[in-house]
N, C-alpha and C positions, 0 to 999 in steps of 0.2 A: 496404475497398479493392477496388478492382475488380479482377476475374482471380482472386481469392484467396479461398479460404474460412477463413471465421473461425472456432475454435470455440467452439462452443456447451459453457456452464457450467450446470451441472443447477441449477432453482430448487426443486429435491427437497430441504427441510429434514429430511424422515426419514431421508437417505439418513445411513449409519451415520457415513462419513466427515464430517458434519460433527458427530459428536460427536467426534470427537476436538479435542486442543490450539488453539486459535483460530491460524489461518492468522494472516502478519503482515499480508496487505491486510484480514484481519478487525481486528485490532489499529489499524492506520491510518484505517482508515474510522469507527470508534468515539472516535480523536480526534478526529476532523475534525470529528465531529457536534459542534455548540454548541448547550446545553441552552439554553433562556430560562429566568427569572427565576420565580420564583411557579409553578412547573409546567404553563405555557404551554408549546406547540409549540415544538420547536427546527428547526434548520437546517442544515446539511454544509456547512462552508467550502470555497471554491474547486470549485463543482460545475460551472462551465464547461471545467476544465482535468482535471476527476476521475479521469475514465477512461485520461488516460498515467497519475496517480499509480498508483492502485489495480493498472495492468497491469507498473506500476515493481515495486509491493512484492511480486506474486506471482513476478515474474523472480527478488526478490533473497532470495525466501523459496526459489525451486529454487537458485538459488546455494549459498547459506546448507546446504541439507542435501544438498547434494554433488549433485544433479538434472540439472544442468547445468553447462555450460563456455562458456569462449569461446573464439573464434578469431578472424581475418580473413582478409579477405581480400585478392587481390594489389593493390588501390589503400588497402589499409589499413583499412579500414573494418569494425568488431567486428561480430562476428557471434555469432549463440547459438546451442550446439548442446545435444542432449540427451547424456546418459549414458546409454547402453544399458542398461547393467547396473544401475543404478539409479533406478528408477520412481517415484514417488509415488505414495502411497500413498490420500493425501486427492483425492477427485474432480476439484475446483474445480483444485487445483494440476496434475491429469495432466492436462487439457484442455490446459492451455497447454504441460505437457510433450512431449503429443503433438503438438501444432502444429508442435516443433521438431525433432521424433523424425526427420520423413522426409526432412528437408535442414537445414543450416546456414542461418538469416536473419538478416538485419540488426538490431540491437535496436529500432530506429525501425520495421521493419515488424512484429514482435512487439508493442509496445506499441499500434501502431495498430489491431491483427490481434485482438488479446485482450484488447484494455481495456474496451470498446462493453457488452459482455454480465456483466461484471464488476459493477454497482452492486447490482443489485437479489438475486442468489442470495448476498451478501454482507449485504447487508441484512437477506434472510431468518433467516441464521445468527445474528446480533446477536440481532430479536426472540427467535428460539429458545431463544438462552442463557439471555434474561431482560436482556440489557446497554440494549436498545431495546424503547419499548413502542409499538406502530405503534395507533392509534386511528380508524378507520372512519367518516364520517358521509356523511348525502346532504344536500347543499345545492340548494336549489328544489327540494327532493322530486322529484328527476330525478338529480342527477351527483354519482357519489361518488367521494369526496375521503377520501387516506390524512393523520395529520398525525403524524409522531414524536416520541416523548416516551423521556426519560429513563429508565431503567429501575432496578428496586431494588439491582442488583448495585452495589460500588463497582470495578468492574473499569477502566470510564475513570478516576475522581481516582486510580487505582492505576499506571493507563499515564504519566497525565500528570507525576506525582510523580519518577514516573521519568526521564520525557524532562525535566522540571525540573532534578531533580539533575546531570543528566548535561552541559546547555548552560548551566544558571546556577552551581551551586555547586563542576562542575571534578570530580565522581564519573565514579572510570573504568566506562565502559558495558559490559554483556556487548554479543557481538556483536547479536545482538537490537534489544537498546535502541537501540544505534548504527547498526541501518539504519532502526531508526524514526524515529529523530531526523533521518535525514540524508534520508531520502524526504517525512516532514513541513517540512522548511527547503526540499525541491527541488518540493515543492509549493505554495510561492508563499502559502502559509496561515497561515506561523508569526505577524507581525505582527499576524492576528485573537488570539492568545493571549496579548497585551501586557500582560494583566490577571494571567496567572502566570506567565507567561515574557517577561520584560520585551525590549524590541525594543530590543536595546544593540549598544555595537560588541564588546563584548564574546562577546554571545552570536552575533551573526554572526559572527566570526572562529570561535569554539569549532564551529560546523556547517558552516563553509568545511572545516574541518579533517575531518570527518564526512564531508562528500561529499565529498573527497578519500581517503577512507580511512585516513586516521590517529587508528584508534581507540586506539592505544595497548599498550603492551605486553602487556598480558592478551590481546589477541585476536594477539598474533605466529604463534602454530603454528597460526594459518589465514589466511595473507597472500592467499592467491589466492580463498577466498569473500568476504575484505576489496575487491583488485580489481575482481571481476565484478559485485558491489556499489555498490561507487563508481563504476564503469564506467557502471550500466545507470540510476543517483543525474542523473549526467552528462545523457545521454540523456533520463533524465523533464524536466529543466529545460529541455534545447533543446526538446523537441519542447510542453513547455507555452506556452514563451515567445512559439511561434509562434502561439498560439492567442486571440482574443479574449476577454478576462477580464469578467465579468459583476459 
């Protein structure tokens, strides 16, 4: 965006903070990957529209651990502000905390502002874990080409199992599950998973409900990180929508 500086997300794998707990845009981005068949090269679904998703799940990961708030302003329009008094802790996540530290923004300029630098220090973390295994070659012994592979963890069939339960079989979600589930349906991508997550009217209604924030009674004594959630859920589908799909 112009006028505006974005920040920059460290592609520093040593850096300590990405050992800790897998961020939820780490979580999301490790669905999205669709492994091939026979241990060929996979793929990231919906990598035209990536970068609102992935800048959606770090919003609703500062939500989620109390990082941020929202407000608006007087035409109404949310806004995302930081909580002072509570920083994050993990790198990747204070980038974008700090982005909002020094003013109240728009969630559409947030996503725009901090999605761009988002794929690949996300990327890195995956390989790191061991979830992705990225493989190197040169083609016409001149240009080299990365190509991603699967990795031995079952930490994805463990995500998807869960976002499964949660949109097909009616299992109440932790909060977690339920902004994974509802930032995976607002990314345009769920349909690519019709092979374990069957593309029913069922299971759209059950993630209508998701991005709308009714995750259900387990997550009540936290209605307002369910809001800013669904609020910012909202926001990744407009601002996807508007985007040409590859």
């Amino acid at each position: 965006m112009t006028g505006q500086q974005r920040p920059a997300h460290r592609s520093d794998t040593t850096d300590a903070a990405s050992l800790q707990s897998p961020t939820l845009a780490e979580d999301l981005l490790l669905l999205l990957f669709q492994p091939h068949p026979k241990g060929s090269a996979g793929n990231i679904a919906g990598e035209t529209t990536l970068y609102w998703v992935l800048a959606g799940a770090v919003l609703a990961d500062l939500g989620l651990g109390g990082h941020v708030q929202t407000g608006a302003t007087r035409f109404g329009t949310m806004t995302v502000e930081a909580v002072a008094a509570n920083p994050p802790t993990d790198q990747l996540l204070r980038a974008s905390w700090e982005y909002v530290a020094g003013k109240p923004r728009s969630a559409q300029t947030v996503l725009a502002a901090t999605g761009p630098s988002l794929r690949e220090p996300l990327l890195d973390r995956l390989v790191e874990r061991g979830d992705l295994h990225r493989r190197t070659r040169k083609t016409l012994g001149l240009f080299q080409t990365s190509a991603l592979h699967e990795g031995a963890t079952t930490r994805r069939a463990h995500l998807l199992a869960e976002v499964r339960a949660v949109l097909v079989d009616g299992a109440m979600p932790t909060e977690r599950t339920a902004a994974l589930a509802a930032l995976l349906y607002g990314s345009g991508a769920l349909p690519q998973f019709d092979r374990d997550i069957p593309w029913t009217s069922a299971v759209i209604a059950r993630a209508e409900e998701l991005k709308d924030g009714n995750w259900g009674a387990g997550a009540a004594a936290k209605a307002v990180t369910r809001t800013i959630t669904a609020t910012i859920v909202t926001n990744v589908i407009v601002a996807a929508a508007a985007q040409p799909r590859g």
